[in-house]
N, C-alpha and C positions, 0 to 999 in steps of 0.2 A: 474580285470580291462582289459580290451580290447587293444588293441595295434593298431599301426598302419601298414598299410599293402602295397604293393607297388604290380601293377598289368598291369598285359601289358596292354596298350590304346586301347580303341575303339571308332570307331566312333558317338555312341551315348554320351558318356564321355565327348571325345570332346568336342560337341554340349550341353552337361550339363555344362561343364564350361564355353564354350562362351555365352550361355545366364547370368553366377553367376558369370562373373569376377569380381576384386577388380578394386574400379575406378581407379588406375593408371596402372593397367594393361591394360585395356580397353582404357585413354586414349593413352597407348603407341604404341599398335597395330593400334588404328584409327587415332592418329596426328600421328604419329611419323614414321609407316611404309604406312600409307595409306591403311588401310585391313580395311574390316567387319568383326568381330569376326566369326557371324555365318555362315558367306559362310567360310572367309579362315581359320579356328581353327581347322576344320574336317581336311582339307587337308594337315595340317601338318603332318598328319599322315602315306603318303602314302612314305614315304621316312625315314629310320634308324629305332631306338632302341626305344619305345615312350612306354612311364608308365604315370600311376595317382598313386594319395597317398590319397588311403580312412582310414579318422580319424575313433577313436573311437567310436564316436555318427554316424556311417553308411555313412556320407557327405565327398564327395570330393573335397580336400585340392587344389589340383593342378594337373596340367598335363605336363610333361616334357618330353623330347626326347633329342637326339644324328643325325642328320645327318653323312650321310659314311663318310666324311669329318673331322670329327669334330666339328661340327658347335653345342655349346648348346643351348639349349630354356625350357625356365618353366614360363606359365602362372599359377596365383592361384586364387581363391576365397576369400570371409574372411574367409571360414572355418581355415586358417592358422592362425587368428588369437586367436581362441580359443583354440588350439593346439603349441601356437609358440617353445617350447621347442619340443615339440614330432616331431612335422614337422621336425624342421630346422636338429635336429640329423638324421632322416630318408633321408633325401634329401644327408645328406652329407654323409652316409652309401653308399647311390646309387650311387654319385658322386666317391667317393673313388675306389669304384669296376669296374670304367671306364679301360679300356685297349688300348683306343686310347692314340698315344701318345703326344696327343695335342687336350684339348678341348678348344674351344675360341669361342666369339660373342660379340655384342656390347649391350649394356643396355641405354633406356632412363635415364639423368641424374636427371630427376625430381622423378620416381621411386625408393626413399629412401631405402624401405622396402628391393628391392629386390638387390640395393647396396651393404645394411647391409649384406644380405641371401650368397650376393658373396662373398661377407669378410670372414664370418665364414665360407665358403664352401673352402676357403686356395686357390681363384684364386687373380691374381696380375691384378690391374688396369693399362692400359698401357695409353692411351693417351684420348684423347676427341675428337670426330669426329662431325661434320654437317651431318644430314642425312636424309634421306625420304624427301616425299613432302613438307614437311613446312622447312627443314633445321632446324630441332632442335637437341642441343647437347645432343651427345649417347656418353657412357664411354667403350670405347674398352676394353674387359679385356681376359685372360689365365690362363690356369692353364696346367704343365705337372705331369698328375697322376705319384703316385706311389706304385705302386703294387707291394705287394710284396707276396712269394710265401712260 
């Protein structure tokens, strides 16, 4: 059986995901921050630590990054959904081997899925904010890794 793989981002990747998002990813980026996938999804990449996660069947899961900041981000496809166990332990492999000492960002609250994904990924939900062009609640959350050596 094939495994899943984690692979620095490129900008074609990118642009593979922003055409495949999952529709709450897609509407989270377009209400919720005011982006076009396809222009702004490349560009996220031009700043911090940015991976995808291609599944078993060749198809990529998602695309995630780190800002210098700490700032996290992971858009996905459904390919996650045909993988959710292999994904979600992968992500939180990645997640775990962070060495900033503060990852944090804010999450559309209508986006369950990736809710859930922060849960199990052991970040803490802090408050509920108004945000982007339309003022729809986003759920502030953190996490301080721990690494150990």
């Amino acid at each position: 059986m094939s495994k899943v793989t984690i692979h620095p981002a490129t900008k074609e990747v990118a642009l593979e995901v922003a055409h495949n998002l999952r529709s709450d990813d897609y509407r989270e980026l377009v209400e919720g921050h005011g982006l076009t996938p396809v222009v702004h999804v490349p560009l996220f990449l031009d700043s911090g630590d940015n991976v995808y996660f291609n599944m078993p069947n060749g198809k990529t899961a998602g695309l995630a990054g780190v800002y210098p900041d700490g700032r996290i981000w992971m858009i996905c496809t459904n390919v996650i959904h045909d993988y959710p166990y292999a994904f979600s332990r992968n992500a939180k492999r990645w997640v775990d081997k962070r060495t900033e000492p503060l990852l944090w960002n804010i999450c559309d609250k209508r986006n369950t899925t990736h809710l859930r994904l922060l849960k199990f990924l052991g970040f803490k939900f802090l408050r509920e904010v108004l945000h982007g062009p339309n003022l729809l609640p986003f759920i502030e959350f953190c996490k301080i890794p721990c690494v150990l050596e």
